[in-house]
C-alpha positions in Angstrom: 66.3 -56.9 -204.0 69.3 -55.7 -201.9 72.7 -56.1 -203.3 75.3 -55.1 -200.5 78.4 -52.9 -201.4 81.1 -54.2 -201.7 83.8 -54.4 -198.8 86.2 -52.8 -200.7 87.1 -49.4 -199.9 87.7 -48.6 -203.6 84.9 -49.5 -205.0 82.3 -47.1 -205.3 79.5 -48.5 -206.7 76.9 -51.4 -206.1 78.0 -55.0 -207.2 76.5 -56.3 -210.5 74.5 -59.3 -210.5 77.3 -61.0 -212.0 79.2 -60.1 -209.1 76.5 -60.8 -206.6 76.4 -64.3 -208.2 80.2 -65.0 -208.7 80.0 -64.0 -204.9 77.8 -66.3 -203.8 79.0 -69.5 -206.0 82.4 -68.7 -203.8 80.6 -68.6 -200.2 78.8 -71.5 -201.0 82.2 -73.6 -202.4 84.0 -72.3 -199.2 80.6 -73.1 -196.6 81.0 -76.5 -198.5 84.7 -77.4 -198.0 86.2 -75.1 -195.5 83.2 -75.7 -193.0 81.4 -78.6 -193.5 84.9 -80.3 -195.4 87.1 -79.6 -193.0 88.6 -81.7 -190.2 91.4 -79.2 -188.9 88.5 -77.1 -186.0 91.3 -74.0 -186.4 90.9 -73.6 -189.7 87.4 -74.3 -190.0 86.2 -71.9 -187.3 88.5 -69.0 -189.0 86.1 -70.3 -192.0 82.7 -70.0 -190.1 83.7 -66.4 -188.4 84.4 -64.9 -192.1 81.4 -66.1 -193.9 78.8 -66.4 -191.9 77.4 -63.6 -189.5 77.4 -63.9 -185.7 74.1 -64.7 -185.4 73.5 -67.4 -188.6 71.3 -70.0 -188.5 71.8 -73.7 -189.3 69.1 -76.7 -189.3 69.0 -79.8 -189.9 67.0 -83.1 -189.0 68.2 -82.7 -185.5 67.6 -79.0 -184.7 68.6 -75.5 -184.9 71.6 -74.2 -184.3 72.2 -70.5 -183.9 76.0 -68.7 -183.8 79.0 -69.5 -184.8 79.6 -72.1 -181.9 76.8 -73.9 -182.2 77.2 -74.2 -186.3 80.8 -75.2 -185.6 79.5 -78.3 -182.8 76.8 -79.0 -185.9 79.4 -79.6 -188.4 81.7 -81.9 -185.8 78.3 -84.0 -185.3 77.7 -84.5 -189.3 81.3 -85.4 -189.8 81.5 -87.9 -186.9 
């Protein structure tokens, strides 16, 4: 498994999987409602470009989306 060091300058070692796991309980609260919760397309997108990498992925019953843009036109569609 690959456990990715931490963004912070001052830390100097590799997370724990406590850490790894407190990490991704937080992405996955945010991805729930600061992307797919949120109305306000501003806030949302600032949401999309921190957590999720240029290039992500997102499918669903009516395709695949890849990028940030076409995630953030996903999310407009599911909340319409």
């Amino acid at each position: 498994m690959n456990v990715r060091w931490s963004a912070d300058p001052q830390m100097d070692r590799p997370a724990s999987p406590a850490e790894t796991g407190a990490a991704s309980e937080m992405r996955i609260v945010r991805n729930l409602h600061e992307v797919f919760g949120e109305r306000d397309s501003v806030r949302r997108t600032t949401t999309i470009e921190a957590i999720f990498d240029r290039d992500c992925v997102f499918s669903d019953p009516r395709g695949r989306r890849v990028g940030h843009r076409e995630l953030e036109d996903a999310v407009v569609a599911l909340q319409d």
